[in-house]
C-alpha positions in Angstrom: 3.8 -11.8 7.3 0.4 -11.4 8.5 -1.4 -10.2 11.7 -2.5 -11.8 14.8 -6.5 -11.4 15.1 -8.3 -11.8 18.1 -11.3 -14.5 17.1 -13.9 -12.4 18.8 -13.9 -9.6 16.5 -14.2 -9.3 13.0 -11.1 -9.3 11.0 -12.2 -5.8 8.9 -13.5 -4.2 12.4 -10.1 -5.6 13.4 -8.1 -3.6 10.6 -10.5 -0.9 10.5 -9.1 -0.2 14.2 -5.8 -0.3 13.5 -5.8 1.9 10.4 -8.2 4.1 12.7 -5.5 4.0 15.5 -2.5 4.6 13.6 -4.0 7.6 12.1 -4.9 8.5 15.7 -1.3 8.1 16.7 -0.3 10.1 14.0 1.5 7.3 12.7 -0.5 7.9 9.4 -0.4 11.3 8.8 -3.2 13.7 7.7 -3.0 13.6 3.2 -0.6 10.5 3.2 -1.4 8.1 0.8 -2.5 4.1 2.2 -1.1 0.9 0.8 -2.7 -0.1 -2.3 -5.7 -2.8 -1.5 -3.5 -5.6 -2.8 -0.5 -4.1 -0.9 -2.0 -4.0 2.8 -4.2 -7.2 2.3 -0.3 -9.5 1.3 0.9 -7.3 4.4 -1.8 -8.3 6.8 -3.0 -11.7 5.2 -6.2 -11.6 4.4 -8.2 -11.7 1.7 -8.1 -8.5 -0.8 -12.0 -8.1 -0.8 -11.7 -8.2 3.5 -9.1 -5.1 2.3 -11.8 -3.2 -0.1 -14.3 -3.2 2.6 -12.1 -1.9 5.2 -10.8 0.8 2.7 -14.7 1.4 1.5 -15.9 1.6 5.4 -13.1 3.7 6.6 -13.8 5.9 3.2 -18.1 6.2 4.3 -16.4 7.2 7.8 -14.7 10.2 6.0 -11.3 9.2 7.4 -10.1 8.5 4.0 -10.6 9.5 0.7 -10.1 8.2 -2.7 -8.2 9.5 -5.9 -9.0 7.9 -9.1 -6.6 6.6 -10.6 -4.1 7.4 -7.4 -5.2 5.5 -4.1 -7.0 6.2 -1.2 -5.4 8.9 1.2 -6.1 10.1 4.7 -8.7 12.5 5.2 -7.0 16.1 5.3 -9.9 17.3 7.4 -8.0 17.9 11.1 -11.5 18.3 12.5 -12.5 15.0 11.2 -9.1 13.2 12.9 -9.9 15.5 16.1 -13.7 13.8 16.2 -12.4 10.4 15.3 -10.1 10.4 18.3 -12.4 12.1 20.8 -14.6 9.1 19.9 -12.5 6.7 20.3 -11.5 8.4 23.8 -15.2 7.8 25.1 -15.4 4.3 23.8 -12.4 3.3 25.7 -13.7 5.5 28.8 -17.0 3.8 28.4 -15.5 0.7 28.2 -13.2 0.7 30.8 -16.0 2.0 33.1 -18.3 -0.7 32.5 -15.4 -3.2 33.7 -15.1 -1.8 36.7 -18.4 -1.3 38.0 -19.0 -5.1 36.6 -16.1 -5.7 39.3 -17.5 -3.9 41.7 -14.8 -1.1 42.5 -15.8 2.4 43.0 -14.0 5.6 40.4 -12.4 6.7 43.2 -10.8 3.6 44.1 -9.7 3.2 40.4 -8.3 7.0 40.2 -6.6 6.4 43.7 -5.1 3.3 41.6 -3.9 4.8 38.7 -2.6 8.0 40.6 -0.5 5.5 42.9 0.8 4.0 39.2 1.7 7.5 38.1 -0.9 6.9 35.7 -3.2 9.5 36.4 -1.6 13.4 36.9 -3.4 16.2 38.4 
């Protein structure tokens, strides 16, 4: 199977942010239990050591935990999924932001923009 990576990023920072956004999405749900190392490194075709340094990183983060003997789980702690997504809400923000002012359009522009979408609502 496999996964498309994007060659200017790090393939763990890569996985990283997707096990970070599905958790996020609530795709992976507070206590569930994450494919084994073995398991999600066949699924996403890459190395299993790549795997055991996303699952150790993600672990140092606090966003997962692991059992002996039964896996690594996510994080139970619904403060811990509250902070991981308010940061990942700034880094986009930040990110976006930086864009922009690199093009040279103003926040108000940008809000008229999305509002016209319907992506913005008051």
């Amino acid at each position: 199977m496999g996964i498309d990576f994007l060659p200017d990023k790090p393939i763990y920072q890569q996985l990283i942010d997707r096990i970070t956004g599905d958790i996020i999405r609530g795709t992976l749900k507070p206590g569930e239990k994450l494919l084994s190392v073995r398991e999600y490194a066949v699924e996403a075709g890459v190395n299993a050591n790549t795997m055991q340094r996303v699952y150790r990183e993600l672990e140092q983060m606090g966003i997962t935990e692991t059992k002996r003997g039964q896996g690594s789980f996510v994080t139970e702690d619904e403060e811990k999924i509250t902070v991981l997504r308010d940061e990942m809400k700034e880094q986009l923000v930040s990110s976006f932001l930086q864009s922009v002012e690199a093009f040279g359009f103003t926040t108000s522009e940008i809000v008229q923009h999305l509002q016209e979408r319907g992506g913005v609502n008051d």
